[in-house]
N, C-alpha and C positions, 0 to 999 in steps of 0.2 A: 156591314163589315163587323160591326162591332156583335151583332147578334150573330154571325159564324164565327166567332171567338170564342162565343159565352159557350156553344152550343159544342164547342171542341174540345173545352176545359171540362164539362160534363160528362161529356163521351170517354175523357179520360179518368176521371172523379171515379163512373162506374166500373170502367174497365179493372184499376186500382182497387177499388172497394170488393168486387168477383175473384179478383186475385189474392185477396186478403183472406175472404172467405175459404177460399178452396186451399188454401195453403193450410189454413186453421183444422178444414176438414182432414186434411191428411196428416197430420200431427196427432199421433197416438202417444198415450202415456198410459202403461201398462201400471195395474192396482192387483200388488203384490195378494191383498188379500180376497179380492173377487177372483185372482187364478189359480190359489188355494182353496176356492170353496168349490168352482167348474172344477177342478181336476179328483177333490174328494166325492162330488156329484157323481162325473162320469169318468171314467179314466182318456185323457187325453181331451179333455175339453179345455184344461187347463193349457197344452201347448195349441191349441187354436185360437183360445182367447191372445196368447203372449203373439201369433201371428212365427209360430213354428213349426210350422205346418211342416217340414220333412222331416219332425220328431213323432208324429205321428203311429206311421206305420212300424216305428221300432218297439212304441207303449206294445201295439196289439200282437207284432211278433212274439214280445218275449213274453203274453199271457198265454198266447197260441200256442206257442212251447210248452210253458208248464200245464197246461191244461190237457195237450197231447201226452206228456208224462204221467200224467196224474192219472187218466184213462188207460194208457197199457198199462203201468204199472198195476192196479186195480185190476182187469182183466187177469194180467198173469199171476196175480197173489189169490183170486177166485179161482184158477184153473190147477194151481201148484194145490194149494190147500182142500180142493176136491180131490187130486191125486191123491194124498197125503191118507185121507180120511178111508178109502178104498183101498191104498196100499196095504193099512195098517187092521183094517175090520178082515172078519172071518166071513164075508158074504160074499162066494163067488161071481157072482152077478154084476156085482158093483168093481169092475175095472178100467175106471176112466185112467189110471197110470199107464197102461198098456200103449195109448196114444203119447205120452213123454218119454217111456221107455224103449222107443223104438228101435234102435241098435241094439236093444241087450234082448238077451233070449230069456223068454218067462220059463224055460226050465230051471233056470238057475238059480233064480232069487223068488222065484213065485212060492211061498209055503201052502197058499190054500187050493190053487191049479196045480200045481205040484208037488206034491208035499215029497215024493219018494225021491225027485232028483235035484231039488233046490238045496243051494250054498247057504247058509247064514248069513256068512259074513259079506255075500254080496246083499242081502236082503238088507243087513243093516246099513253097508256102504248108500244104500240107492234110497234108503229112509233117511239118513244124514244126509244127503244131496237134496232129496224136496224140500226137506226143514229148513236147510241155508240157504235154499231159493224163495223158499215163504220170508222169509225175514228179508232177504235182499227185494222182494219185491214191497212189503210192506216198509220199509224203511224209506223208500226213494216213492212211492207213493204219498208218503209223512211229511216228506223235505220237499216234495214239492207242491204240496198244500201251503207249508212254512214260506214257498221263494212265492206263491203268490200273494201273500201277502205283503213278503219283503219287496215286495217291484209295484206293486199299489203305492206304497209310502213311498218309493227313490221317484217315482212318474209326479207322485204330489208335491215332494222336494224339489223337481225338476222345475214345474212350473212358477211355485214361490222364489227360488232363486230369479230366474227366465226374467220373473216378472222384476224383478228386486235389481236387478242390474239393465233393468233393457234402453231405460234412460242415463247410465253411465257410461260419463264421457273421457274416453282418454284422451288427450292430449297430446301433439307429437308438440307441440312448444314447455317443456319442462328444462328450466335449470338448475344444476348441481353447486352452491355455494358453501364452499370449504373456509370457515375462519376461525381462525383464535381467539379464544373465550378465556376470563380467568373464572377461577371455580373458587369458589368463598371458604374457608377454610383455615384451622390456625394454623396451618405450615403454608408456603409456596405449593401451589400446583397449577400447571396447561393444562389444559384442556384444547376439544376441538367440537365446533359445532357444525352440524351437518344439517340443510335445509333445500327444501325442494319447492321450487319457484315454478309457476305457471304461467304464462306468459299467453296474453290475451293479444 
């Protein structure tokens, strides 16, 4: 009897001590600065370490965006700026513009395919239109070199904070005590003090 006692006290000892263990294993406490260094390492390794895992796939969208900006924009600042260079040279040969200008009729504005019926001032009109498309396309090519960078640093931020608050605890037991204080001073004066009580 007394050995199926010892033997049930045991059985519950380890039972106790596996559950102790496995409670220990699932208790994560996030190090603000090892999800600062994963998230400068790789991007988004910082929200896998924090265990934020559906912050993920928003790191990779918003590089996949700028990185799809950064590519057209580039394509079309190469393709404006070869028009540009053609529009503007006297070598008939070379009119890759004729593929941008497609609605407009090369009699009108072409001086070196047409020199007898081309306008000027559409020539200049459609040389002012490449130029402000050169600049619009290299500009947002620029800014979005610039937003990859800036979304590197908010994804690194992301994780430091993640990490920095993931063991704080709010409290729904907090209370609000409102009392009168005197405030030290050569005249009379109230005062009020206001303190925030947490209740365990």
């Amino acid at each position: 009897m007394l050995l199926c006692f010892q033997q049930y006290n045991t059985a519950q000892d380890s039972l106790s001590v596996k559950s102790e263990k496995k409670h220990a294993k699932s208790e994560f406490t996030a190090d603000p600065q090892r999800a600062t260094m994963l998230a400068l390492t790789f991007p988004g390794f910082g929200q896998i370490y924090n265990r934020k895992f559906w912050k993920v796939p928003f790191v990779y969208a918003g590089f996949g965006g700028l990185v799809y900006a950064i590519g057209y924009n580039s394509s079309q600042y190469t393709k404006f700026m070869k028009a540009y260079q053609d529009f503007t040279d006297v070598i008939p040969e070379t009119d890759s513009y004729l593929e941008i200008l497609i609605f407009a009729d090369p009699k009108t504005y072409d001086p070196v395919l047409y020199p007898e019926t081309y306008n000027a001032s559409y020539y200049a009109q459609y040389k002012e239109a490449m130029l402000n498309r050169i600049d619009y396309n290299k500009k947002y090519r620029d800014l979005s070199y610039i937003g990859i960078a800036l979304w590197y640093i908010v994804t690194v931020l992301d994780a430091n904070v993640d990490a920095s608050l993931f063991n704080y605890d709010i409290s729904d037991n907090l209370d609000l005590v409102i009392a009168p204080v005197q405030i030290p001073a050569s005249g009379t004066g109230v005062g009020v003090n206001i303190s925030m009580l947490l209740s365990f």
